[in-house]
NUZAMAR-58695 format. One record per residue: residue in three letters; x, y, z of N, C-alpha, C in turn. Coordinates in steps of 0.05 Angstrom, whole numbers. Each point is the difference from the previous one (the first is absolute). Layout:
N
<pt ALA; <X; Y; Z>; <X; Y; Z>; <X; Y; Z>>
...
END
This chain:
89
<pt UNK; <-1055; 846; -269>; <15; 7; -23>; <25; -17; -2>>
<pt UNK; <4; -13; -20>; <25; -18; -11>; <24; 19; -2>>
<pt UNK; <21; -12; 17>; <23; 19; -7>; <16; -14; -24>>
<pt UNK; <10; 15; -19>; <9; -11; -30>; <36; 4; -1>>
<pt UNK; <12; -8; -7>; <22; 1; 3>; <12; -11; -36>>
<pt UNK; <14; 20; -4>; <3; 8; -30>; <29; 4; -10>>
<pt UNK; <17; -27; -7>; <36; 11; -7>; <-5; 0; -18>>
<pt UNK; <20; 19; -18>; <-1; 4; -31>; <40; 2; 5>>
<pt UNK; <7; -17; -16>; <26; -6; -7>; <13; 4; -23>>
<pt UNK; <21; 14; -6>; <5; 7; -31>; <14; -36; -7>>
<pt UNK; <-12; -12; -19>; <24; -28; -3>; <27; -2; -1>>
<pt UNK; <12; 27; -15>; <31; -6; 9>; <10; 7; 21>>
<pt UNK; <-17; 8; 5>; <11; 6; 34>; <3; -19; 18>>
<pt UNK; <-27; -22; -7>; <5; -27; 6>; <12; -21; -6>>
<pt UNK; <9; 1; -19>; <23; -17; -14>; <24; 13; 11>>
<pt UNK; <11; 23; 3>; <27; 3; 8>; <4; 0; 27>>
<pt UNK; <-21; 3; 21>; <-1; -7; 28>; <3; -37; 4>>
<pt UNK; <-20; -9; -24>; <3; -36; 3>; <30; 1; -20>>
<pt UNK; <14; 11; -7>; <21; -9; -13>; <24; 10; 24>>
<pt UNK; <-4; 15; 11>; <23; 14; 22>; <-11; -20; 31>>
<pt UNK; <-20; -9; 4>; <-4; -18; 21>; <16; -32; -14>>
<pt UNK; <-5; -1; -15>; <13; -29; -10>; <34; -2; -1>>
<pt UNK; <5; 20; -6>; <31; 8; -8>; <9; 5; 37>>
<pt UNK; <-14; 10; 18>; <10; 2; 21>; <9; -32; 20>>
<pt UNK; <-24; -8; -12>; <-4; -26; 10>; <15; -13; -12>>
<pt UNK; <16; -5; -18>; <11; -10; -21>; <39; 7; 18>>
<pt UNK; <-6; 29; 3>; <31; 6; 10>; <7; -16; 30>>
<pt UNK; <-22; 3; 17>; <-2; -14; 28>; <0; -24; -2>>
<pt UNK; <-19; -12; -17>; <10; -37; 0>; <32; -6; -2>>
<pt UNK; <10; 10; -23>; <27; -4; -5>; <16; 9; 16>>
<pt UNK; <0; 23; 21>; <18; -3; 19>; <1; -30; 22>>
<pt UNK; <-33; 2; 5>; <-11; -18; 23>; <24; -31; -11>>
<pt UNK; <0; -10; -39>; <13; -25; -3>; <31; 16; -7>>
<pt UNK; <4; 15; -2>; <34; 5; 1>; <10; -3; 32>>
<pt UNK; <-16; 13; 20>; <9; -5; 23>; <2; -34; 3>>
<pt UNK; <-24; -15; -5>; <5; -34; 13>; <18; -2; -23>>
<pt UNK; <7; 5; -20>; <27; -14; -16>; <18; 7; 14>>
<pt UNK; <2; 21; 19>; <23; -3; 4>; <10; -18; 30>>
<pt UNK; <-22; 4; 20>; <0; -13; 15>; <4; -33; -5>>
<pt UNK; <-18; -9; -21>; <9; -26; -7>; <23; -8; -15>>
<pt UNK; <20; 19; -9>; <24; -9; -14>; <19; 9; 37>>
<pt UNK; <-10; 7; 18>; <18; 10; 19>; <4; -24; 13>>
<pt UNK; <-31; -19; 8>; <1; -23; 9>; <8; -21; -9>>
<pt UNK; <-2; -7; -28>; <10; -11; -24>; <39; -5; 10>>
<pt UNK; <7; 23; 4>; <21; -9; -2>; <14; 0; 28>>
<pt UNK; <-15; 8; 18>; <9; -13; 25>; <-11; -25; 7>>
<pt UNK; <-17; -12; -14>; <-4; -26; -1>; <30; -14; -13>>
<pt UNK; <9; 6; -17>; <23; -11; -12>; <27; 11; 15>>
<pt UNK; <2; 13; 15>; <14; 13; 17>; <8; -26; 22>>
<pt UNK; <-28; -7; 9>; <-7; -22; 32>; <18; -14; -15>>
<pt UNK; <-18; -10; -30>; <11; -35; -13>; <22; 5; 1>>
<pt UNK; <15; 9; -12>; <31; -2; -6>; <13; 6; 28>>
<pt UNK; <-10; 7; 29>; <11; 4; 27>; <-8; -33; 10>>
<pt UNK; <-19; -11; -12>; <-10; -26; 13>; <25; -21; -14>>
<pt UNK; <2; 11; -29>; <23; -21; -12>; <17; -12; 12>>
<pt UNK; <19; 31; 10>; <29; 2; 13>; <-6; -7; 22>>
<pt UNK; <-19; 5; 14>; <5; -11; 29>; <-1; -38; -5>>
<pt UNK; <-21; -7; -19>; <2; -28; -9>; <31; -17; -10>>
<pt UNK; <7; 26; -15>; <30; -13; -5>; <20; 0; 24>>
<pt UNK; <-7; 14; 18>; <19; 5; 28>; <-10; -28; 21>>
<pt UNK; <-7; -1; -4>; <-15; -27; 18>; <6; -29; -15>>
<pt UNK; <1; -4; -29>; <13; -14; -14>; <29; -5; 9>>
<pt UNK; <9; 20; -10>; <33; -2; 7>; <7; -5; 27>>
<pt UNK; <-15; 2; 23>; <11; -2; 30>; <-10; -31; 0>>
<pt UNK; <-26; -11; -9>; <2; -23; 2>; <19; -18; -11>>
<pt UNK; <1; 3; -31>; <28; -11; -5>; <22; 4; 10>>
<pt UNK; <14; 15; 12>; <8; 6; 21>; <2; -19; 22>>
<pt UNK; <-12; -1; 14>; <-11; -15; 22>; <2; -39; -8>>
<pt UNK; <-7; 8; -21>; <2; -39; -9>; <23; -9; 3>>
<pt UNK; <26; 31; -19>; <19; -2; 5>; <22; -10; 15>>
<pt UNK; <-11; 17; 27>; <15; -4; 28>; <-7; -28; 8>>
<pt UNK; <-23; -14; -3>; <-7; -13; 16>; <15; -30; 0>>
<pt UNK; <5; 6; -25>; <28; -30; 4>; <16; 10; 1>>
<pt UNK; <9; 25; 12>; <32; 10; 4>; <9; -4; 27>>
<pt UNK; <15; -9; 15>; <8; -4; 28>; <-8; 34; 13>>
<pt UNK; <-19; -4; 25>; <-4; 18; 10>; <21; 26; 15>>
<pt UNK; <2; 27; -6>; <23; 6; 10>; <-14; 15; 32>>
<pt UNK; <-13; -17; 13>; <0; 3; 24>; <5; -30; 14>>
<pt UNK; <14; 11; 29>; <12; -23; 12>; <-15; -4; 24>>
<pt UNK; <-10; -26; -3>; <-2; 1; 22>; <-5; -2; 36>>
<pt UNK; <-4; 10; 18>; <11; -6; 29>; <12; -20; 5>>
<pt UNK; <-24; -25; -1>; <12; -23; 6>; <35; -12; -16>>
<pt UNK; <-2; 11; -21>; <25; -9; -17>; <23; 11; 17>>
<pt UNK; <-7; 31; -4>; <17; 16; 20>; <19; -18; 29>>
<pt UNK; <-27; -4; 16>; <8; -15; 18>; <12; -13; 3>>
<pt UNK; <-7; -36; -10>; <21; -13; -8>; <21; -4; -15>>
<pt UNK; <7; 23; -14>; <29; 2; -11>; <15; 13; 23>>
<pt UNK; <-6; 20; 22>; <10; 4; 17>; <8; -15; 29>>
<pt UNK; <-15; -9; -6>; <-3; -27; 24>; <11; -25; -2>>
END
């Protein structure tokens, strides 16, 4: 003997179960992309955070070299030994 298996569904019942499954799904996606928006505006701007830390340290390394060019035709203000010596001697 065939076992028979028999749903009887009222249709709006099915339409408002497929309209409340869609809408649920609907509310969960949009958390799932409000969360990565925000994560990506978090990284976003600690990316611009690094750059503008990479700048200054770029400009700090600028200036010591100019700097440095500076000194380098300036008479050295260290003396030394041997000079020492023979002025004493």
């Amino acid at each position: 003997m065939p076992v028979s298996f028999d749903l009887t569904m009222n249709v709006v019942t099915f339409l408002v179960s497929l309209g409340l499954a869609a809408f649920v799904g609907f509310l969960l996606r949009s958390r799932q992309l409000a969360k990565k928006n925000r994560q990506i505006s978090a990284l976003e701007s600690e990316v611009a955070d690094v750059g503008a830390e990479i700048l200054e340290v770029q400009k700090e390394y600028c200036e010591l070299q100019s700097k440095m060019k500076e000194t380098k035709d300036a008479p050295s203000p260290v003396v030394s030994i041997k000079q020492v010596k023979e002025g004493t001697a």
